[in-house]
N, C-alpha and C positions, 0 to 999 in steps of 0.2 A: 311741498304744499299741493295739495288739489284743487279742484277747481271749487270743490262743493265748503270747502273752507272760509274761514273769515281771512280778510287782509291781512295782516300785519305788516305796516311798514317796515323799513327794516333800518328805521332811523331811531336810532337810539338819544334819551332826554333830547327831545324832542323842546326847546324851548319856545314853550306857547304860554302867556298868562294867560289865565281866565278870562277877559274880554276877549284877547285873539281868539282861544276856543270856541266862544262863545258866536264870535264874527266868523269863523271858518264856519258853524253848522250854521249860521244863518245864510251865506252863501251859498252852500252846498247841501239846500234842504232838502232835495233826494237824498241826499246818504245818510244812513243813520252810522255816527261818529263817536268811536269811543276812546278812551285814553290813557292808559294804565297807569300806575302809581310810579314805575321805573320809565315813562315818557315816549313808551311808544303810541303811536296813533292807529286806530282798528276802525277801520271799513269792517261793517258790519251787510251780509247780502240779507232780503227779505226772505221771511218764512215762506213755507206755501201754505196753504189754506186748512192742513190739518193741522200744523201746527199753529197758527194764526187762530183756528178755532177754539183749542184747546187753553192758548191763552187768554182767550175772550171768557172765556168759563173760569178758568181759575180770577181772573179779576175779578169777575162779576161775583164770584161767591165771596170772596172778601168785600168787597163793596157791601152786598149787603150784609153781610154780617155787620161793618161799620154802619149802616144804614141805621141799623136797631140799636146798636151801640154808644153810636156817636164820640165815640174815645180816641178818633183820630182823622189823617186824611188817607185817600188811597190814589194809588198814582198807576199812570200807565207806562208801556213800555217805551212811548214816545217823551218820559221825562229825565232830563239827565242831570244827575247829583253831582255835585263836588266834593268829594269824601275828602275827607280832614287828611288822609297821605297821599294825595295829590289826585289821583284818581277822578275820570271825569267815567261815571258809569250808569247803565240803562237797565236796569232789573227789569224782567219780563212783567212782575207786578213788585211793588214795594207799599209800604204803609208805615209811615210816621207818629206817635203819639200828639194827641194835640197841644201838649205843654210844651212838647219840641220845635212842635210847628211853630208854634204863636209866638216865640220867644223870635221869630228869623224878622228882620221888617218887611214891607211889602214889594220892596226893589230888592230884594234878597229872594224870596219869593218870588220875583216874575221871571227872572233868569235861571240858572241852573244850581239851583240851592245850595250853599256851604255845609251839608248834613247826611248824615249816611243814616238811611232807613233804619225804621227798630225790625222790619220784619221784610224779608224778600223774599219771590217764588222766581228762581230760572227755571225755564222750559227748556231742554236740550232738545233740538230740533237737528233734523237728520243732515242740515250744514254746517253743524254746529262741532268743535273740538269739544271730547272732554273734559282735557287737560284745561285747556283754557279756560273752560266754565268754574273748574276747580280752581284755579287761579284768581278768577273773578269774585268768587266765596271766599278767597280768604282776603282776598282786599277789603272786603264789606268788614270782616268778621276784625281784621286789624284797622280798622276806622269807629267802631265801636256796636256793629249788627249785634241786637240779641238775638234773634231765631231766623234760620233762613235752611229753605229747601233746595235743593234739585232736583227737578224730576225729571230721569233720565229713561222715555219710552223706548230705546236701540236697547236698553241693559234691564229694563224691567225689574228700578229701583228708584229708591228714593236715596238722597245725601241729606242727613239734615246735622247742620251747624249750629252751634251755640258755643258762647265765652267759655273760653275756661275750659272746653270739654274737648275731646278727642269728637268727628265726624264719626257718626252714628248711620250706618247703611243699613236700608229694610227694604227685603224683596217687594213687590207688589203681588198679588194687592194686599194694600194697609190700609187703615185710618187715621191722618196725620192729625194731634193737638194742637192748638195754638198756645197751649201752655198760658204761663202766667204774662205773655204779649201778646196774644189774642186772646183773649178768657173767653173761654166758650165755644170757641171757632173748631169745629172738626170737618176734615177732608177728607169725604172719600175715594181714595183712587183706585180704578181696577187696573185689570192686567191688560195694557195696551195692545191693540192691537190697527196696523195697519194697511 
């Protein structure tokens, strides 16, 4: 492990229910806390400020795209879901359909939602593992994600996920669809540079 890596503890089924998780990130509001579906616990370290920026951008163009839209919620990277296989996770951006949403109650809702996004963007960010961002997509994708990217600026590509399909890699720069989960939404990305 490096230094420039995330945690992983190296405590395997980790037995935390949902309120303990819930009460560990409320005591250890500094840390951002993540939880894999096989129960280990990930210390996540902060971006630096190009990547920090870069996800400011990517949310904010889904926002408004949901803005004009209104066909769903948009969440930040400081929201953590409870994915249906166990999975306690923090998508750089994610976006919910609103009939997904509205279906949760409002105490379901203020905590760390039982629901796994219909649409994710991870940023891989220069602390960041591949492998484990990979990891992280497929947990989404076996929780029930329809569309979810990675955008990987070290590799100068995108990963994009969908049900049922084999991972789809495209060099940059592209133009990513939001397809029939975002209608209408297209992303421009160029060729990164840092």
């Amino acid at each position: 492990m490096t230094i420039t890596q995330s945690i992983i503890l190296n405590i395997k089924n980790v037995e935390l229910s949902d309120d303990q998780f819930y009460q560990l990130c409320q005591i250890n509001e500094d840390w951002k806390l993540e939880q894999t579906a096989k129960g280990e616990l990930i210390i996540m370290p902060p971006v630096g400020a190009i990547s920090g920026n870069r996800e400011s951008n990517f949310n904010g163009y889904v926002w408004l795209w949901n803005l004009q839209t209104k066909l769903g919620k948009v969440f930040s990277s400081s929201t953590v879901f409870t994915l249906p296989n166990g999975g306690k996770r923090s998508p750089d951006v994610a976006w919910i359909a609103n009939e997904r949403w509205d279906s949760l109650s409002i105490q379901e809702q203020e905590k760390f939602p039982k629901i796994c996004p219909d649409f994710v963007i991870e940023l891989r960010s220069r602390t960041d593992s591949l492998s484990q961002l990979q990891d992280k997509m497929e947990e989404y994708l076996n929780s029930g994600l329809r569309l979810g990217w990675l955008i990987d600026p070290q590799n100068q590509q995108v990963e994009i996920y969908r049900q049922n399909q084999s991972v789809e890699i495209v060099p940059l720069p592209t133009s990513l669809s939001g397809e029939n989960v975002l209608p209408g939404f297209i992303l421009e990305l160029p060729v990164f540079s840092d």
